[in-house]
C-alpha atoms as one frame of an Amber mdcrd trajectory, in Angstrom:
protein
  96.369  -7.719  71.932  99.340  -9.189  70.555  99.248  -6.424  67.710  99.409
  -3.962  71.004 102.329  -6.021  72.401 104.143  -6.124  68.965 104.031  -2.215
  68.983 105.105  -1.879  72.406 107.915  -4.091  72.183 109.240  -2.300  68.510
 108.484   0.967  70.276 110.966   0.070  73.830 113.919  -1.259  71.155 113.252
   1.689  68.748 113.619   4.611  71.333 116.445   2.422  73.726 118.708   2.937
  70.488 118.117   6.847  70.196 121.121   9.206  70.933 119.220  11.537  73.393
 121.629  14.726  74.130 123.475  14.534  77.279 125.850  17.252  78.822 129.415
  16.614  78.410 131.246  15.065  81.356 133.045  17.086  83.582 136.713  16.248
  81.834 135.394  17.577  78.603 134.406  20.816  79.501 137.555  22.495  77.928
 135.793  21.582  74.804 133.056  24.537  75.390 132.756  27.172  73.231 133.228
  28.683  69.438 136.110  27.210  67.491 137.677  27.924  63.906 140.002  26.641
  61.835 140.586  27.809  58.265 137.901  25.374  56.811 135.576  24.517  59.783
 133.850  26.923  63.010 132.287  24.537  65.185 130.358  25.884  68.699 130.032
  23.403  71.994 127.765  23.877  75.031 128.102  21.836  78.152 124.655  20.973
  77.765 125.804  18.760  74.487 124.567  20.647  72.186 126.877  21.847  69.338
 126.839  23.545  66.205 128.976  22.620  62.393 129.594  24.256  59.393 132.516
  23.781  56.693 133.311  26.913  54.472 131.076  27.154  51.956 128.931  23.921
  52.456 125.318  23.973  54.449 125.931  23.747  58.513 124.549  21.469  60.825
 123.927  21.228  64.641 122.789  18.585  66.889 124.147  16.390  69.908 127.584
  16.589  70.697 129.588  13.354  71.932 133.323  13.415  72.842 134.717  10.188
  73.667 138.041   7.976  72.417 139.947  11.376  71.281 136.910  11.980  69.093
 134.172  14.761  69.052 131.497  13.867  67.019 128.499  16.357  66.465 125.343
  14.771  64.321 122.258  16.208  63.673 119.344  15.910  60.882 121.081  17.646
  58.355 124.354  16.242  58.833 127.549  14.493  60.792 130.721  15.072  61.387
 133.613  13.218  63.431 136.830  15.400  64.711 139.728  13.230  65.692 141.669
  15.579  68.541 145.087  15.547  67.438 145.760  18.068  70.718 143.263  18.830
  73.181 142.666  22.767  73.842 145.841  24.387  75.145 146.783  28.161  75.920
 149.727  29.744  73.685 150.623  33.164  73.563 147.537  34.140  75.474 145.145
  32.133  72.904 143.471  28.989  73.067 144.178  26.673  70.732 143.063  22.595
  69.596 143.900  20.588  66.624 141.192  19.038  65.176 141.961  16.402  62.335
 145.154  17.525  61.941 144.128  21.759  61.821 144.789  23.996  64.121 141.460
  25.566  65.912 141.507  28.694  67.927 138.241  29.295  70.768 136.841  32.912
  70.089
């Protein structure tokens, strides 16, 4: 019984600590879609789902999070952590972000 309890217990703190995906909140919407920069092309869906890869390195996806002018996407293969420098923005009839510092255009 208390070998039962134990587990149960474990079990309740283990999956309270999990980072289940959520869909983005309504303010981060503008974040949706397929980005590139001249090093990264990242993809958002407003289901919080994304998807990662760096030029010539292995990509990644997994849950997306966007919260204090960050958007973080982590997966099993891999994280990454974008500090927004602008948030998306129209220009010339393209829309644009900056990323760490990069400039990202949506496709």
């Amino acid at each position: 019984m208390k070998k039962c309890l134990l587990f149960l217990v474990f079990s309740a703190f283990l999956f309270s600590n999990c980072d289940l995906q959520q869909p983005l909140n309504d303010e981060d919407l503008i974040f949706i879609g397929e980005w590139s920069s001249d090093d990264y092309f990242i993809e958002i869906a407003a289901n919080g789902y994304g998807f990662c890869q760096r030029r010539n390195s292995p990509s990644f996806e997994g849950n997306v999070t966007i919260r204090n002018d960050r958007i973080i996407i982590q997966g099993a293969e891999g994280r990454h952590r974008f500090d927004i420098g602008e948030p998306p923005f129209e220009e010339s009839g393209e829309v644009m972000m900056i990323l760490d510092g990069d400039l990202f255009y949506r496709h």
